[in-house]
N, C-alpha and C positions, 0 to 999 in steps of 0.2 A: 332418236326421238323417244324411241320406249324406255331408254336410259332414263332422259328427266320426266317424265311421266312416273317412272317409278320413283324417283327422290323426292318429288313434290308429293307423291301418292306415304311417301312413308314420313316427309315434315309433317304432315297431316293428319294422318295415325299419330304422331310421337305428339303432336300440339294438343291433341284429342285426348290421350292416354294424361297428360301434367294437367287437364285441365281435370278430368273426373278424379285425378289422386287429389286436385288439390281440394275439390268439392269433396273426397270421402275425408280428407284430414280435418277439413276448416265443418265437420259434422261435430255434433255434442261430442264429446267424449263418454265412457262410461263414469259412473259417477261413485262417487268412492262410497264403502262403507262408514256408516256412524257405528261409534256404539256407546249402545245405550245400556241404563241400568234401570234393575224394578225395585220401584218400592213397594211392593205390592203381589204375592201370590196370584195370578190371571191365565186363563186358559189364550193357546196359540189355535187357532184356526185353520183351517185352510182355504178360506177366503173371508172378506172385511166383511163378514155378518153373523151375528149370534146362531141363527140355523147351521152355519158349517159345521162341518166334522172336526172335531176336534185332532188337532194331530201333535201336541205338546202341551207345553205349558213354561211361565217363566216364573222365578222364584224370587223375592226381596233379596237386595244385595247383588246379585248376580247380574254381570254385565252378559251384552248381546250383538251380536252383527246385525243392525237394519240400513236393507235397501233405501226405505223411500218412505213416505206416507201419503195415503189418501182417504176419501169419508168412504163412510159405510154406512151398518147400524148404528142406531141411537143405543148405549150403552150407558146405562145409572150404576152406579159403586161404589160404596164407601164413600157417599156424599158427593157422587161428583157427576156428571154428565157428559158426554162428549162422544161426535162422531167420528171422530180423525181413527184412524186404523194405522199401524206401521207394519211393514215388509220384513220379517225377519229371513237370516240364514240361520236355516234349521243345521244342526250339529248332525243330525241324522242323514243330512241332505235336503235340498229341495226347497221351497220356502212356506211359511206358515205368515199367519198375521194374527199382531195385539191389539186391543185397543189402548191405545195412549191415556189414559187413564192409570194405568198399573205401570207406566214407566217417571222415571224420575223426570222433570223441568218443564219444558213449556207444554200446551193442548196439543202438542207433535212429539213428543217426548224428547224434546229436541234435535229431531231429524229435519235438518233444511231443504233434502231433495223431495219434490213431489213425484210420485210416478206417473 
């Protein structure tokens, strides 16, 4: 009896274990990097608002690893407005944020993932 007790006890376990890998697989996956280019000399941030610390900056021409985008500050510049912010990988480490404004293509600088 403690035999099928235990095989039932361990189909049960194993049925439990396929079903949470299948819930951790069938989760977002990580989402790839963009990259993007500035047209535009802009300060990087350390978070999507003009008061952050500045912790880089990105350069015209110079392409970038961006995570994600989301809004922030209202940012005016060389004629433009916009609150979209993007997620960079900083070369340094760690991550920084631009305003989409100083990168090349759409009000997201053309970063399709939101964070």
């Amino acid at each position: 009896m403690a035999r099928a007790t235990t095989r039932r006890a361990l189909a049960l376990g194993g049925a439990s274990a396929a079903l949470l890998s299948a819930t951790l697989l069938g989760a977002s996956p990580a989402l790839a990097d963009t990259a993007v280019t500035a047209w535009a000399h802009g300060n990087v941030h350390a978070g999507p608002a003009k008061g952050e610390r500045v912790v880089s900056y990105v350069n015209a021409g110079y392409s970038y690893n961006a995570q994600c985008w989301l809004e922030g500050d209202l940012v005016n510049d060389h004629g433009i407005s916009n609150r979209n912010w993007v997620r960079l990988k900083l070369n340094s480490g760690g991550i920084g944020y631009v305003s989409a404004i100083y990168l090349k293509g759409n009000d997201k600088g053309n970063v399709p993932n939101h964070c």
